[in-house]
N, C-alpha and C positions, 0 to 999 in steps of 0.2 A: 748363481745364474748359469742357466742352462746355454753353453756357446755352439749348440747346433741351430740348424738355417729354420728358421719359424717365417710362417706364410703371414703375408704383408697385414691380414687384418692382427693376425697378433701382436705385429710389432708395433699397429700404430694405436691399439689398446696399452702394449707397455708401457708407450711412450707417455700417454698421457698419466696411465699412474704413477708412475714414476714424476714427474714434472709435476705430479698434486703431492707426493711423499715430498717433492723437496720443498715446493710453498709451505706443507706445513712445516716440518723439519726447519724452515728458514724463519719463520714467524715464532714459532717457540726459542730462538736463540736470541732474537732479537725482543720477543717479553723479559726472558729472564735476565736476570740483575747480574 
């Protein structure tokens, strides 16, 4: 990750990808056995 300042529409695009990687991310741990 890049820690310089990103203008507000980027961060609240990250945000949301981020928060859909971890739904999935969290859904695949909880399929697997």
């Amino acid at each position: 990750l890049k820690m310089i300042h990103r203008p507000a529409i980027d961060d609240s695009r990250f945000s949301s990808v981020w928060e859909r990687f971890v739904l999935v991310q969290k859904d695949a741990y909880e399929m697997s056995p």
